[in-house]
KOLTOR-124765 format. One record per residue (C-alpha): residue number from 1; residue in one letter; x, y, z. Coordinates in pm, whole numbers, plus 50000, padded with zeros to 5 digits. Layout:
+------+------+-------+-------+-------+
| resi | resn |     x |     y |     z |
+------+------+-------+-------+-------+
|  NUM |    a |     X |     Y |     Z |
...
+------+------+-------+-------+-------+
END
This chain:
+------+------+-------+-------+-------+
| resi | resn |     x |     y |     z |
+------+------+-------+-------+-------+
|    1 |    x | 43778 | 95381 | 42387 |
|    2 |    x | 43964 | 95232 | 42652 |
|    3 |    x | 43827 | 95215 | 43003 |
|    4 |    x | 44063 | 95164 | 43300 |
|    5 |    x | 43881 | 94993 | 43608 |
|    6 |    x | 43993 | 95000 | 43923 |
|    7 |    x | 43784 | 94856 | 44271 |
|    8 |    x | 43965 | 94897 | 44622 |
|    9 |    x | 43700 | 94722 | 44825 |
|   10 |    x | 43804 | 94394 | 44958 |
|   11 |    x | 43437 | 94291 | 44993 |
|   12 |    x | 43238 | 94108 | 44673 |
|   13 |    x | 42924 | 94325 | 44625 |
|   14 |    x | 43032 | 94610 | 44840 |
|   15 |    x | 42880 | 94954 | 44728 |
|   16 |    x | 43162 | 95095 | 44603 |
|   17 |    x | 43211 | 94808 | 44368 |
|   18 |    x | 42811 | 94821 | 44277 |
|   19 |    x | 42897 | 95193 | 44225 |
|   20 |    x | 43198 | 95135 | 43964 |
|   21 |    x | 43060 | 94891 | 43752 |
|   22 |    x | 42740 | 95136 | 43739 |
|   23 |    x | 42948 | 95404 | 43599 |
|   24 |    x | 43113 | 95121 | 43360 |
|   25 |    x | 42780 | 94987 | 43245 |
|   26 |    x | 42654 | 95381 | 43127 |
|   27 |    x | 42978 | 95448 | 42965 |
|   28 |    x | 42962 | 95124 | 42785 |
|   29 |    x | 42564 | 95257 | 42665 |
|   30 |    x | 42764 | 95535 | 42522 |
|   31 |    x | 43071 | 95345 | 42385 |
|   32 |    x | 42961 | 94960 | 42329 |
|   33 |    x | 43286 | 94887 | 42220 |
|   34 |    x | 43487 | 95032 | 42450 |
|   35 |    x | 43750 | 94793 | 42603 |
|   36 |    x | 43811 | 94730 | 42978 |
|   37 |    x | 44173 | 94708 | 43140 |
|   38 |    x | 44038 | 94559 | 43476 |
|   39 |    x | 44291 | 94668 | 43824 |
|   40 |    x | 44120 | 94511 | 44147 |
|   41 |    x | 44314 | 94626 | 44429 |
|   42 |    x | 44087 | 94526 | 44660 |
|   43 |    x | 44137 | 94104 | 44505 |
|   44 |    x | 44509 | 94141 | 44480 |
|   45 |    x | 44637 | 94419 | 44684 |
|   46 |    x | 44983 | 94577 | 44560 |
|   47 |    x | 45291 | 94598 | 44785 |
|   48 |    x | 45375 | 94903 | 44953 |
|   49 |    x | 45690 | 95084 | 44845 |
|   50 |    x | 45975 | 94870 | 44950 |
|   51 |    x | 46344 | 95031 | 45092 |
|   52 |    x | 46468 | 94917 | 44657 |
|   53 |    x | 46209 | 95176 | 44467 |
|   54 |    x | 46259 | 95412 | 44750 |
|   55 |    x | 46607 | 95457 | 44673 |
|   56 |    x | 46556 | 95466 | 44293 |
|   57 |    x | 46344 | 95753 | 44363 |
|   58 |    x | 46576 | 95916 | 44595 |
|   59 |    x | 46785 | 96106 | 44318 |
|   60 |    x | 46758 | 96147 | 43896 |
|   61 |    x | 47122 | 95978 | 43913 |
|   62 |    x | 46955 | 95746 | 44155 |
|   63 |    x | 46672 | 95632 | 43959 |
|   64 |    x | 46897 | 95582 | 43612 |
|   65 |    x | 47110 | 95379 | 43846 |
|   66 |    x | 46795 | 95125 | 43970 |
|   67 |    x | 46759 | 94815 | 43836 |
|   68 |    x | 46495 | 94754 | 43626 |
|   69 |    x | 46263 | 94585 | 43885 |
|   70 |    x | 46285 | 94853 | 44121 |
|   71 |    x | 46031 | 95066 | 43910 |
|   72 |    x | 45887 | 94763 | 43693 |
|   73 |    x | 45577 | 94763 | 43903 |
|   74 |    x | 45521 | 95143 | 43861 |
|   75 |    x | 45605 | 95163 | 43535 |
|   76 |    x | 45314 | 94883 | 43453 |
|   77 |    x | 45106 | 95074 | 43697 |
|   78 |    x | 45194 | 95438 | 43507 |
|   79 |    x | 45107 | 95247 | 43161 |
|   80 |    x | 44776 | 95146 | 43224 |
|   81 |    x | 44647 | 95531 | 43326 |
|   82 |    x | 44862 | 95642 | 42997 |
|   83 |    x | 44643 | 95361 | 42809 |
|   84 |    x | 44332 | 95461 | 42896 |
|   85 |    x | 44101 | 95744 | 42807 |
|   86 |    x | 43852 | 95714 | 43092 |
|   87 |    x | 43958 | 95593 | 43410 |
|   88 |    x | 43671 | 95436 | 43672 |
|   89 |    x | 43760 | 95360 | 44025 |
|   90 |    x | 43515 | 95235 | 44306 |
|   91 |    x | 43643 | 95339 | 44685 |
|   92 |    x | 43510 | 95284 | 45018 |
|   93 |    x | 43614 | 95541 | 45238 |
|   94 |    x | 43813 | 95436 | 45513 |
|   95 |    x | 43876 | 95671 | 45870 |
|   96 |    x | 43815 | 95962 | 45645 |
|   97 |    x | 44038 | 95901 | 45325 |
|   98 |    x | 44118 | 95649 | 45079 |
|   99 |    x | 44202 | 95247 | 45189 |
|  100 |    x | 44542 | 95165 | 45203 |
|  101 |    x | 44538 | 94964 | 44898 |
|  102 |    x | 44448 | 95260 | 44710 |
|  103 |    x | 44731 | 95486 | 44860 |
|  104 |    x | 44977 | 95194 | 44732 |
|  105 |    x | 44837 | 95209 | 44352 |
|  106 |    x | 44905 | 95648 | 44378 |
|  107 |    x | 45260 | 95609 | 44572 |
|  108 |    x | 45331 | 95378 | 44249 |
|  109 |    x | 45153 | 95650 | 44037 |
|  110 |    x | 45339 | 95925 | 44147 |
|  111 |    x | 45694 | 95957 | 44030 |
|  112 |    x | 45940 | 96247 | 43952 |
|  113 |    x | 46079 | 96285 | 43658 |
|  114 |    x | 45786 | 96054 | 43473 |
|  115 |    x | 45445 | 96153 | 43585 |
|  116 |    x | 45555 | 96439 | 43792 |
|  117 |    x | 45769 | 96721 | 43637 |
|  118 |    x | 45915 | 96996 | 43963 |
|  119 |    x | 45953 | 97326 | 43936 |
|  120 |    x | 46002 | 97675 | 44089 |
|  121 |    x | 45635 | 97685 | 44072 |
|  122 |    x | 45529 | 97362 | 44210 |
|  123 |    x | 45458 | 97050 | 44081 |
|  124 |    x | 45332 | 96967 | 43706 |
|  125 |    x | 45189 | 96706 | 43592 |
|  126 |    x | 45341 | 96495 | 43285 |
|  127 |    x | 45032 | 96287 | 43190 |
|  128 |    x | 44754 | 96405 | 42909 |
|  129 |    x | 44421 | 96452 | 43074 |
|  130 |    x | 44149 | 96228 | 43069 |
|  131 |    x | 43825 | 96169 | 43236 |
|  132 |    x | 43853 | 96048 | 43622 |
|  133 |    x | 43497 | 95860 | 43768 |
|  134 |    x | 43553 | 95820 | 44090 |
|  135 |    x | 43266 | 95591 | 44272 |
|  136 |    x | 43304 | 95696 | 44660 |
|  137 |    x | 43089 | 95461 | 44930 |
|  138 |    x | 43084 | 95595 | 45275 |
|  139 |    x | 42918 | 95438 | 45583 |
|  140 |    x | 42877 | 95814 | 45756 |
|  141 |    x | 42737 | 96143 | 45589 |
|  142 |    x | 43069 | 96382 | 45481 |
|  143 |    x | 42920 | 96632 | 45222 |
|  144 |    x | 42577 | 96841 | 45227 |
|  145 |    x | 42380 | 96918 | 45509 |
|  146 |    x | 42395 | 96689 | 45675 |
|  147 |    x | 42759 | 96596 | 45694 |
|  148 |    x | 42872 | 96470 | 46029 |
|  149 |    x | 43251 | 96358 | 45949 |
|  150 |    x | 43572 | 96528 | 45766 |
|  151 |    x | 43663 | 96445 | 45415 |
|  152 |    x | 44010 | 96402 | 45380 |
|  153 |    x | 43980 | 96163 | 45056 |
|  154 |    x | 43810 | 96460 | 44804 |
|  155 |    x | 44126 | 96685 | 44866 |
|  156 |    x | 44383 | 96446 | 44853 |
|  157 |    x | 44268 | 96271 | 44538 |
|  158 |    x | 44217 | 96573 | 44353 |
|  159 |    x | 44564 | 96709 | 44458 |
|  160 |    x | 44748 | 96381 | 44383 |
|  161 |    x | 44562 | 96348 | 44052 |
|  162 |    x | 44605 | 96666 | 43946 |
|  163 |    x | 45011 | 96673 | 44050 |
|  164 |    x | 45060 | 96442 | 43780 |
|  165 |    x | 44820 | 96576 | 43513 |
|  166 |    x | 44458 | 96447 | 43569 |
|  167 |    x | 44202 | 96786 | 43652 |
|  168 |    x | 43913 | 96581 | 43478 |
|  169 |    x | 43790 | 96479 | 43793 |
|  170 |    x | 43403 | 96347 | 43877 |
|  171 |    x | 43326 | 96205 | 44234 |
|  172 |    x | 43012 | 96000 | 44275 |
|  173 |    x | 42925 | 95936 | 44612 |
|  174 |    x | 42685 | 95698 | 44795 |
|  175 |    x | 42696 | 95831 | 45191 |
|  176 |    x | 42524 | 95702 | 45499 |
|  177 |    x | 42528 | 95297 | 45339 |
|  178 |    x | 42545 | 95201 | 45743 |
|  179 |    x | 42198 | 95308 | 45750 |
|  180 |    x | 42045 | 95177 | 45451 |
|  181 |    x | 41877 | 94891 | 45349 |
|  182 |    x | 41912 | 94700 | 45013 |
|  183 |    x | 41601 | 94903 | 44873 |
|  184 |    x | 41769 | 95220 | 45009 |
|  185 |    x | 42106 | 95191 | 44892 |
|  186 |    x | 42025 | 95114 | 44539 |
|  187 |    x | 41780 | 95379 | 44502 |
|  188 |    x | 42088 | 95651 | 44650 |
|  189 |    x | 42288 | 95422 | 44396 |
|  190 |    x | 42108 | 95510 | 44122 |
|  191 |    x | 42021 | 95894 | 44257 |
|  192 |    x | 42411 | 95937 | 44218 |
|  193 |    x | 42475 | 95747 | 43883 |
|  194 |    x | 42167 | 95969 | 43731 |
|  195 |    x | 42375 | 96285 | 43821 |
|  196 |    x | 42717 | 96142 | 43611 |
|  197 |    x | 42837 | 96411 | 43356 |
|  198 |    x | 42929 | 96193 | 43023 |
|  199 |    x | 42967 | 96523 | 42787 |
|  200 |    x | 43281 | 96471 | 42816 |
|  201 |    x | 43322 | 96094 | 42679 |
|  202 |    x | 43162 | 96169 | 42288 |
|  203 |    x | 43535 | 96275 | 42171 |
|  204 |    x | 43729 | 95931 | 42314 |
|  205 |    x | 43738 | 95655 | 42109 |
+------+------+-------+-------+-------+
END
């Protein structure tokens, strides 16, 4: 099995990243061998869409056109996902939604005509589906009860993910970490990792 791991925190022990590698240690109970493509956005951020892989994306006749470094970055990018059979990603949420850094790695991601087929209907995805963990650390409260902010990242990921193929999606969430301790935050740590749905992982090799 192939794991694909990606952090977006810029901070060493943040609790997204402490999230991730949770999910990444039980998967690896399951699936000792499993190997472990490692993406740290957070470490070494990826450039934003620049004015040359804009235009290569502008048109079909466009993108034939491009030079080969205009899409060599997403085409690495689109590689490791195809690669892996589980993908694991730790995010804080920032202002309501994903970090910048993460919205880089998708706009790479997410390309007509090779992980994105259009049609009458809408958009369909190109990519095989696979098994999406994604870790979620947020310093307010935005599902339950108790929620006191919006959630824009849940929707958006789901709908980018699943534009291009990937419906196997599991959020893990740690919420309120601005009012926890060390004690408290690993116990809602482990609270979330204990609810993680592996039935799903005994067919990938």
């Amino acid at each position: 099995m192939n794991i694909l791991h990606i952090d977006c925190s810029p901070r060493a022990g943040s609790h997204s990243r402490q999230l991730s590698a949770g999910i990444v240690e039980r998967l690896l109970s399951i699936k000792p061998n499993a190997k472990i493509e490692r993406r740290d956005l957070g470490a070494e951020p990826l450039p934003h869409a620049d004015a040359q892989y804009a235009a290569a994306l502008a048109s079909p006749a466009a993108l034939k056109a491009a030079p080969s470094d205009a899409v060599r970055l997403s085409e690495k990018l689109i590689r490791e996902v195809e690669a892996a059979n589980v993908i694991v990603i730790g995010t804080p949420m920032n202002n309501f939604t994903v970090p910048s850094v993460f919205k880089a790695w998708i706009d790479q991601l997410l390309r007509v005509g090779r992980t994105i087929m259009p049609t009458p209907a809408g958009k369909v995805g190109m990519l095989n589906d696979r098994p999406v963990f994604i870790g979620v650390a947020s310093g307010g409260v935005f599902s339950g009860a108790g929620a006191n902010q919006p959630d824009f990242l849940s929707p958006y990921l789901s709908a980018a993910f699943e534009c291009i193929g990937l419906r196997t999606l599991q959020f893990v969430p740690v919420q309120a970490t601005a009012f926890l301790d060390l004690s408290q935050a690993a116990k809602a740590r482990e609270a979330a990792l204990s609810a993680l749905d592996l039935s799903k992982i005994g067919g990938a090799r």
